[in-house]
PyMOL Python script that loads the backbone (N, CA, C, O; Angstrom):
from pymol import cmd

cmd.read_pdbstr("""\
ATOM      1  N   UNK A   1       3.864  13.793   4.544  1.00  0.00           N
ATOM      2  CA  UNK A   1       5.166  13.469   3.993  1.00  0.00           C
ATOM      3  C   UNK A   1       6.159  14.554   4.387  1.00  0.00           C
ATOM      4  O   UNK A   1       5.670  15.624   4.749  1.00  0.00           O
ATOM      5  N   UNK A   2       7.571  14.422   4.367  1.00  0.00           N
ATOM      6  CA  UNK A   2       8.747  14.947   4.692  1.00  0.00           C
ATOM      7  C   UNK A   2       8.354  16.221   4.046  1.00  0.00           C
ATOM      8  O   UNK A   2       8.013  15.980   2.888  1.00  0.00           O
ATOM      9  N   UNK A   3       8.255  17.621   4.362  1.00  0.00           N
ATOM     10  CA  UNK A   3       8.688  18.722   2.952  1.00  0.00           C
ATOM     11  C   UNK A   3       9.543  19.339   4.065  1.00  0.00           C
ATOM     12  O   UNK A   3       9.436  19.490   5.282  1.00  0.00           O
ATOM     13  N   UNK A   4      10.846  19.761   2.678  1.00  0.00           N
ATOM     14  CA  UNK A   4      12.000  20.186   3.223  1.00  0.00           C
ATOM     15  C   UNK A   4      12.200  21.565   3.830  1.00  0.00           C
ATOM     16  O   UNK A   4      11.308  22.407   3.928  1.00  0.00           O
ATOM     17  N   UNK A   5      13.367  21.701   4.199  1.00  0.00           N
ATOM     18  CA  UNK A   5      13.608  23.067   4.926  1.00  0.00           C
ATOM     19  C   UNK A   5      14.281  23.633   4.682  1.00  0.00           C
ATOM     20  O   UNK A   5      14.569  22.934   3.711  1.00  0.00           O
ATOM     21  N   UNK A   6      15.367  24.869   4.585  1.00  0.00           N
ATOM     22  CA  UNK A   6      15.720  25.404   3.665  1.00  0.00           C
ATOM     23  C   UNK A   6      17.177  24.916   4.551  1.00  0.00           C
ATOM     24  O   UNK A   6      18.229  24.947   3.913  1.00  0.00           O
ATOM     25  N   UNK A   7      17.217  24.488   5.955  1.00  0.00           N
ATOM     26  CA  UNK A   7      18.585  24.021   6.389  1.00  0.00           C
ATOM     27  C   UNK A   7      18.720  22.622   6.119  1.00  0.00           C
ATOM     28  O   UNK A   7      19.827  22.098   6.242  1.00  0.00           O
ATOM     29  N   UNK A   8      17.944  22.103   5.845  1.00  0.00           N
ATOM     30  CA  UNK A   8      18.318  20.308   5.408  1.00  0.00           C
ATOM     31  C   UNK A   8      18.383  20.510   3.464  1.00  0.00           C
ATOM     32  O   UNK A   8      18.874  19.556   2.861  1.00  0.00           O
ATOM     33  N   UNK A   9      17.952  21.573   2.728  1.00  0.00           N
ATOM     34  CA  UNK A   9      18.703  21.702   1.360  1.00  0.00           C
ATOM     35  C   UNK A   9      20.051  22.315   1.820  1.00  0.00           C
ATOM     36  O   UNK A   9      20.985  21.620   1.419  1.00  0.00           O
ATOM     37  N   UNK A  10      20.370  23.180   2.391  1.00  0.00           N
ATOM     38  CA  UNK A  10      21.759  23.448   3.035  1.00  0.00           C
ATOM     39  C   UNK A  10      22.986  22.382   2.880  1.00  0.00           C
ATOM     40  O   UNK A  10      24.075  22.429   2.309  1.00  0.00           O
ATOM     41  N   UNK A  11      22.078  21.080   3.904  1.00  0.00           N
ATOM     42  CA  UNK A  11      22.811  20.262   4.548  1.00  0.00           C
ATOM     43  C   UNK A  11      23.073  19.342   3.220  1.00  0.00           C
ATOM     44  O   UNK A  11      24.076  18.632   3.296  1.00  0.00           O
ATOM     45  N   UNK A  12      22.410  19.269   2.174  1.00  0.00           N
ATOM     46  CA  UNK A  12      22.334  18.009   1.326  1.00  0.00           C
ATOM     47  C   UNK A  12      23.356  18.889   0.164  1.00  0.00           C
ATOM     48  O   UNK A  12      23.943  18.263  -0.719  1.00  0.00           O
ATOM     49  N   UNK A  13      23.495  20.615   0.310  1.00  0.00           N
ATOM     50  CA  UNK A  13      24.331  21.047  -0.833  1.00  0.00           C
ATOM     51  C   UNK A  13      26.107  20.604  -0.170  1.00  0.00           C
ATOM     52  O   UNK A  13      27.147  20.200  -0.690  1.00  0.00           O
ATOM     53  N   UNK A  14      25.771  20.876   0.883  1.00  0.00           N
ATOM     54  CA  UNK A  14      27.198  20.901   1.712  1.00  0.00           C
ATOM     55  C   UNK A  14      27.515  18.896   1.977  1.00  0.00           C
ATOM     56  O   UNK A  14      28.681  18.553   1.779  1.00  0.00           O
ATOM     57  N   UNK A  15      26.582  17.846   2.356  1.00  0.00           N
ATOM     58  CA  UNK A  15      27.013  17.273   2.641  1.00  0.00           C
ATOM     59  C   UNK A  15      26.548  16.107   2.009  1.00  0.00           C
ATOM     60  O   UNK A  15      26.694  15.037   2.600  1.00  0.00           O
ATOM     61  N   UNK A  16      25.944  16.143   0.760  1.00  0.00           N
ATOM     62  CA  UNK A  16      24.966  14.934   0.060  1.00  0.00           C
ATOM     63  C   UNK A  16      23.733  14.872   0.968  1.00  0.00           C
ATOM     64  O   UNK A  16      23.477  15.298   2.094  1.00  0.00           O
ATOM     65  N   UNK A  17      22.887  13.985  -0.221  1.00  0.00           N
ATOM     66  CA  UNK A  17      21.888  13.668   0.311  1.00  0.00           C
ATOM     67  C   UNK A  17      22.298  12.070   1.291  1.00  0.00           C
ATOM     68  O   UNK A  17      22.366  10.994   0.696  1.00  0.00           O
ATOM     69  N   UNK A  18      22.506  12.165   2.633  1.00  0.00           N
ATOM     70  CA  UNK A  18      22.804  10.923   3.145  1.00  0.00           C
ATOM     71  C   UNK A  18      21.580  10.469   3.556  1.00  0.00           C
ATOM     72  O   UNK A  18      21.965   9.314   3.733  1.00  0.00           O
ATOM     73  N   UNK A  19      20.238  10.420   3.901  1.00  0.00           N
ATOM     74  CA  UNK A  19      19.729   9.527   3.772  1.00  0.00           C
ATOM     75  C   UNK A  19      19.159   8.806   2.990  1.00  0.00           C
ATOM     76  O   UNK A  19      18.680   7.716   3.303  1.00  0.00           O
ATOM     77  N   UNK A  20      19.116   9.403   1.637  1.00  0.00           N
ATOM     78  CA  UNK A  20      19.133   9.188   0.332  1.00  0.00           C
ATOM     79  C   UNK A  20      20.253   8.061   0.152  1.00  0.00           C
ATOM     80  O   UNK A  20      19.836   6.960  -0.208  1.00  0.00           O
ATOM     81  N   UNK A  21      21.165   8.158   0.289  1.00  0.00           N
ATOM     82  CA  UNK A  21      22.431   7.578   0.094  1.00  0.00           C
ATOM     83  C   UNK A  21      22.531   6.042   1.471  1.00  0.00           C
ATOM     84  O   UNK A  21      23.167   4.992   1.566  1.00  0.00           O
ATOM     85  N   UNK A  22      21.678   6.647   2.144  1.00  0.00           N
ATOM     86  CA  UNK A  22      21.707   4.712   3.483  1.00  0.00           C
ATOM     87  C   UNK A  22      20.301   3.837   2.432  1.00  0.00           C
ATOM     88  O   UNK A  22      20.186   2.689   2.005  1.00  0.00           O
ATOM     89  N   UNK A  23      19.504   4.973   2.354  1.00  0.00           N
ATOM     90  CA  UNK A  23      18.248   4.242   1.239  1.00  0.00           C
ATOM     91  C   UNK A  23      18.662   3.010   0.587  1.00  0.00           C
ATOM     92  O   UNK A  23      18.154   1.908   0.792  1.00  0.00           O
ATOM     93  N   UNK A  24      19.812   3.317  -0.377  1.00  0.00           N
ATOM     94  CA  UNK A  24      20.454   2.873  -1.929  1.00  0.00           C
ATOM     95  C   UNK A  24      21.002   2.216  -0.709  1.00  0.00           C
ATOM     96  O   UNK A  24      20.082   1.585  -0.189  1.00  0.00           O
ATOM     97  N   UNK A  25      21.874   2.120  -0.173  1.00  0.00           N
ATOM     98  CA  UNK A  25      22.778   0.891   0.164  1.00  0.00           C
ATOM     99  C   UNK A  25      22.285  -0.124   1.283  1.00  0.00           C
ATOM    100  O   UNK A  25      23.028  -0.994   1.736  1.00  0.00           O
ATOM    101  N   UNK A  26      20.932   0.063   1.704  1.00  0.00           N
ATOM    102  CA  UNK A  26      20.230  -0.887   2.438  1.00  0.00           C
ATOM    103  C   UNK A  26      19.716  -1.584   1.556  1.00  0.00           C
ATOM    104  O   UNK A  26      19.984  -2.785   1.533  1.00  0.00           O
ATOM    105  N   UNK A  27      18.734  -0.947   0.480  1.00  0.00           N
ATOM    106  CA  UNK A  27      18.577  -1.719  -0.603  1.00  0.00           C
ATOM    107  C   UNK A  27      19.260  -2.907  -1.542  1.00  0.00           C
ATOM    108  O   UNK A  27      18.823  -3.858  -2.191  1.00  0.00           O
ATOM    109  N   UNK A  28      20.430  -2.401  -1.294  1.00  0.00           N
ATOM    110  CA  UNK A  28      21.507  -3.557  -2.088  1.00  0.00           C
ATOM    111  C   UNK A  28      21.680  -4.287  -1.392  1.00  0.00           C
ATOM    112  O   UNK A  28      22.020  -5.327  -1.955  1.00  0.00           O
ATOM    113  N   UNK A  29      21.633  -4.389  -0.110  1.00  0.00           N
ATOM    114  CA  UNK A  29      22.330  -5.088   0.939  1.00  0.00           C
ATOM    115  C   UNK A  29      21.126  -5.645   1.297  1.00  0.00           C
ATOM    116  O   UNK A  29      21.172  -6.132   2.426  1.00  0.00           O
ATOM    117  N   UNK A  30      19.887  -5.766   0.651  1.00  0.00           N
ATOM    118  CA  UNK A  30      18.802  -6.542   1.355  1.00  0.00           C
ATOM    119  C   UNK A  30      18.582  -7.089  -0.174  1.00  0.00           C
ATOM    120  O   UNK A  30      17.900  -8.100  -0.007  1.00  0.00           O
ATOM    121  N   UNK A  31      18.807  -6.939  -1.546  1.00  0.00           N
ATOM    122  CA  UNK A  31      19.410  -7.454  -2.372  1.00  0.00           C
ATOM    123  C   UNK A  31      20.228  -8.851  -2.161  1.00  0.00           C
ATOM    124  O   UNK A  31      19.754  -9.968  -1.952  1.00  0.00           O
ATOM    125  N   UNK A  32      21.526  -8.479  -2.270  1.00  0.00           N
ATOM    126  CA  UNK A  32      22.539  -9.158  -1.925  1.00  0.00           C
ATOM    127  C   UNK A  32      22.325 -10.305  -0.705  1.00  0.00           C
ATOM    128  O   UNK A  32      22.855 -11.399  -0.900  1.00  0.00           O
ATOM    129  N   UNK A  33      21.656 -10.122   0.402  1.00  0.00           N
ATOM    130  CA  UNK A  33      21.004 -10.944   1.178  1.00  0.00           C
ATOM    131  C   UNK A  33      20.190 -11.799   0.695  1.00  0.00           C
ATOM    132  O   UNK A  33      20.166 -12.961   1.101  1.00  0.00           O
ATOM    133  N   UNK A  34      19.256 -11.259  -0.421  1.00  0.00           N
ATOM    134  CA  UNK A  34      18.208 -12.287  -0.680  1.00  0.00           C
ATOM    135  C   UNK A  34      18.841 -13.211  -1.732  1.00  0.00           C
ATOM    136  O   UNK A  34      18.489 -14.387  -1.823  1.00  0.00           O
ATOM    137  N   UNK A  35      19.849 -12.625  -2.586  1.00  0.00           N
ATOM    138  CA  UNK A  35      20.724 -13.544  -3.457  1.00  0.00           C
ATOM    139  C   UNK A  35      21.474 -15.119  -2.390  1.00  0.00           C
ATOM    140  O   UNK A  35      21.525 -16.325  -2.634  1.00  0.00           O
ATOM    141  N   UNK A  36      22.033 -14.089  -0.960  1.00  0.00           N
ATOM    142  CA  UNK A  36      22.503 -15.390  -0.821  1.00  0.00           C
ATOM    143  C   UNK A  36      21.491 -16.242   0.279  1.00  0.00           C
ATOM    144  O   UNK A  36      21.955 -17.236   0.837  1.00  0.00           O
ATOM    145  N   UNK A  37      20.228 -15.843   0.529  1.00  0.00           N
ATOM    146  CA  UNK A  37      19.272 -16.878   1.428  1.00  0.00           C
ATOM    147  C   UNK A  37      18.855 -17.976   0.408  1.00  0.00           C
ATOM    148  O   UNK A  37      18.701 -19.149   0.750  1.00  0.00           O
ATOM    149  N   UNK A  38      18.631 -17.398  -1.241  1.00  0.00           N
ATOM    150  CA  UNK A  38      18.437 -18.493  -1.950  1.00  0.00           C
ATOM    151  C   UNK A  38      18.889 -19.504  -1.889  1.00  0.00           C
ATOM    152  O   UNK A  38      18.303 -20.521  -1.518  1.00  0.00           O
ATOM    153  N   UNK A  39      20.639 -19.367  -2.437  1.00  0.00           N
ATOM    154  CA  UNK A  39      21.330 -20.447  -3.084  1.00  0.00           C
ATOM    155  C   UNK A  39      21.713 -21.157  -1.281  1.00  0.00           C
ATOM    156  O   UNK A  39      22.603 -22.004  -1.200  1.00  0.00           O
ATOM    157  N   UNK A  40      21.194 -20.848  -0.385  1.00  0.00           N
ATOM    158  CA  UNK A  40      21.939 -21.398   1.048  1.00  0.00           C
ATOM    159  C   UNK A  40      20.216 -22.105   1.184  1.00  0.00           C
ATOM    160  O   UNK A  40      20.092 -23.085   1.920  1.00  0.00           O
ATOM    161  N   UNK A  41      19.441 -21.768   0.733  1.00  0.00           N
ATOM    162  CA  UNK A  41      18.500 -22.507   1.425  1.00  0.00           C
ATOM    163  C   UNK A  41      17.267 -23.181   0.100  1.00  0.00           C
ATOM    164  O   UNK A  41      16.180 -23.726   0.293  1.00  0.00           O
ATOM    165  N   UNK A  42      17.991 -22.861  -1.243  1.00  0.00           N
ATOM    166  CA  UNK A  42      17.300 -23.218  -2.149  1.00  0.00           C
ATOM    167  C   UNK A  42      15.681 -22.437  -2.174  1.00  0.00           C
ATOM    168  O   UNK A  42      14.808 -22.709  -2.998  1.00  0.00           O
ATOM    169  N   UNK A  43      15.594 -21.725  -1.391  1.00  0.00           N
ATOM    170  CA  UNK A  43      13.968 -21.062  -1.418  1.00  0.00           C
ATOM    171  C   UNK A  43      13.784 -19.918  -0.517  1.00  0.00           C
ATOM    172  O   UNK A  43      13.287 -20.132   0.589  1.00  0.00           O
ATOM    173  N   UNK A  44      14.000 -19.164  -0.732  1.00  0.00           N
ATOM    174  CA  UNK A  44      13.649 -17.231   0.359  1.00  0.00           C
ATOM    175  C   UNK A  44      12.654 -16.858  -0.361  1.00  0.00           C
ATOM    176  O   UNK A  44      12.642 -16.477  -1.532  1.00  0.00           O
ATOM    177  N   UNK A  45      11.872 -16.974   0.333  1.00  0.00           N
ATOM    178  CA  UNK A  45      10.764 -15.598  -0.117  1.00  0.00           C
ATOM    179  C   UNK A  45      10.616 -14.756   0.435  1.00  0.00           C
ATOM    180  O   UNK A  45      10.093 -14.799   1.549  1.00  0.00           O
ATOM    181  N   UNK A  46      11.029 -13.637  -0.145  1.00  0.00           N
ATOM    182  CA  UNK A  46      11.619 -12.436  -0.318  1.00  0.00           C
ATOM    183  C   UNK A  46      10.085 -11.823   0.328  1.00  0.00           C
ATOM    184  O   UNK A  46       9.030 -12.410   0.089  1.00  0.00           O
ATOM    185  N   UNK A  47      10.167 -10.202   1.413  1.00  0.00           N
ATOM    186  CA  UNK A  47       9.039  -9.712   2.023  1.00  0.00           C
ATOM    187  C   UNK A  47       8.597  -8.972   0.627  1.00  0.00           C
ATOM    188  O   UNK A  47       9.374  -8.846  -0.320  1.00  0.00           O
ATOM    189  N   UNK A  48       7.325  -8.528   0.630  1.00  0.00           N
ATOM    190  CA  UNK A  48       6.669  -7.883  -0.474  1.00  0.00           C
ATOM    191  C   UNK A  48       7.237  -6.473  -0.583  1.00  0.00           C
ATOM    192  O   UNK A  48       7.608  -5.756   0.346  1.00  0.00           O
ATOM    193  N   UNK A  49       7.237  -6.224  -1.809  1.00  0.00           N
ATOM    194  CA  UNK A  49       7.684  -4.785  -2.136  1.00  0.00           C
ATOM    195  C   UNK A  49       7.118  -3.874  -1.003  1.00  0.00           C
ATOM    196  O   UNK A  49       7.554  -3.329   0.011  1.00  0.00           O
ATOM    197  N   UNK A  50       6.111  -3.960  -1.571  1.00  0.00           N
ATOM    198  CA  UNK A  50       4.809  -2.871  -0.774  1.00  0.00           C
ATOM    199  C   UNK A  50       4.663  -2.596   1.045  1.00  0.00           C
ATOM    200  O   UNK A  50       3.820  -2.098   1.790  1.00  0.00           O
ATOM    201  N   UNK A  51       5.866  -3.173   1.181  1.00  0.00           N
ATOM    202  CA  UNK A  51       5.315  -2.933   3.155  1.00  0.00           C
ATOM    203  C   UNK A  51       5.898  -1.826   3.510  1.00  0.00           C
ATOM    204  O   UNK A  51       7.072  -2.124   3.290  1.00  0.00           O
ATOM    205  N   UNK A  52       5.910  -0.783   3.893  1.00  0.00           N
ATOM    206  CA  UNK A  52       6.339   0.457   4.756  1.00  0.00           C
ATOM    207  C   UNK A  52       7.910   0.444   5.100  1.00  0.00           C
ATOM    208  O   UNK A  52       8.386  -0.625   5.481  1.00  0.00           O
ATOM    209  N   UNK A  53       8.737   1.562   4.988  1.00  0.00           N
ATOM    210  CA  UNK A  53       9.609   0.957   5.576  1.00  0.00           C
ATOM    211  C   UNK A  53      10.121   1.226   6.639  1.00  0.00           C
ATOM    212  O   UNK A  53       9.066   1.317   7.267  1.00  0.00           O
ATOM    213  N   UNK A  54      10.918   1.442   7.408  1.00  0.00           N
ATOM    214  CA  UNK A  54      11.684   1.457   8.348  1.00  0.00           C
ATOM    215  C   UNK A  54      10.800   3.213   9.198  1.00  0.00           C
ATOM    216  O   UNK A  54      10.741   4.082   8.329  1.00  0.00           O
ATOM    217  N   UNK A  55      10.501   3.463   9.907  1.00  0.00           N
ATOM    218  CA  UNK A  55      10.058   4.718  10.643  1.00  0.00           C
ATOM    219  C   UNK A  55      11.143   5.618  11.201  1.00  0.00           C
ATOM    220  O   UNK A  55      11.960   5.157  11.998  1.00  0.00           O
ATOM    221  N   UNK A  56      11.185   7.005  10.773  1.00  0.00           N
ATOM    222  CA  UNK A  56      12.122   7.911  11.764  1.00  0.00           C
ATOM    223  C   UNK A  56      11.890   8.044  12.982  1.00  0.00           C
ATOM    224  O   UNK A  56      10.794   8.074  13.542  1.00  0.00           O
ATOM    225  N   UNK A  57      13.239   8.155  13.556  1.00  0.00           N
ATOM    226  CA  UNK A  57      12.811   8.065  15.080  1.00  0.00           C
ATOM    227  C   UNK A  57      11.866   9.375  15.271  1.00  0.00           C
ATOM    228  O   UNK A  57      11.487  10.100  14.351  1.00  0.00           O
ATOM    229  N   UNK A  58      11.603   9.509  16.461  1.00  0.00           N
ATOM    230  CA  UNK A  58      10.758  10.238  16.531  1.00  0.00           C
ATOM    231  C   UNK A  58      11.602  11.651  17.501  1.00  0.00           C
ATOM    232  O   UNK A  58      12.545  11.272  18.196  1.00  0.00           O
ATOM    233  N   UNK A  59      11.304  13.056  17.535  1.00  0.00           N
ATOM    234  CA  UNK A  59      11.720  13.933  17.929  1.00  0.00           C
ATOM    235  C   UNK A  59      11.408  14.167  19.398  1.00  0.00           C
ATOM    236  O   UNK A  59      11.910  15.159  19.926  1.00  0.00           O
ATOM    237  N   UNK A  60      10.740  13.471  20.016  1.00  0.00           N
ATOM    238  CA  UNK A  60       9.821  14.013  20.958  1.00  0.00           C
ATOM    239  C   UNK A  60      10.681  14.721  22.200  1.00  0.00           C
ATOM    240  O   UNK A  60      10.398  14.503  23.378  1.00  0.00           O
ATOM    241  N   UNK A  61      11.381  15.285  21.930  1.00  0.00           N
ATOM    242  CA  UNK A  61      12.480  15.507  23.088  1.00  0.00           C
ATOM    243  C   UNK A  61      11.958  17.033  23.750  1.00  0.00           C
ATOM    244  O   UNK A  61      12.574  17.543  24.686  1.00  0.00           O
TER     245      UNK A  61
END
""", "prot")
cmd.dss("prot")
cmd.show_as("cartoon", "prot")
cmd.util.cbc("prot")
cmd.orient("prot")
């Protein structure tokens, strides 16, 4: 798992936590999506909580 660094607490005193902050608003917005696949198609089933999500790119540079 992620453990932090003392320049990304830096970055989150100086600039928020932003990926914290895309987290919350992908969430709503995959929310808000599933609100309107319902009423447009009478039936979405919604992906399971539990699947992994999205991967950081990777550094390999």
């Amino acid at each position: 798992m992620f453990q932090e660094t003392p320049i990304f607490s830096r970055l989150v005193d100086e600039r928020g936590d932003i990926p914290a902050q895309v987290r919350g608003e992908a969430e709503r917005i995959r929310r808000d999506l599933d609100q309107v696949m319902r009423r447009s198609t009478g039936f979405y089933p919604s992906a399971p909580l539990d699947l992994p999500g999205p991967k950081a790119p990777s550094s390999g540079l």
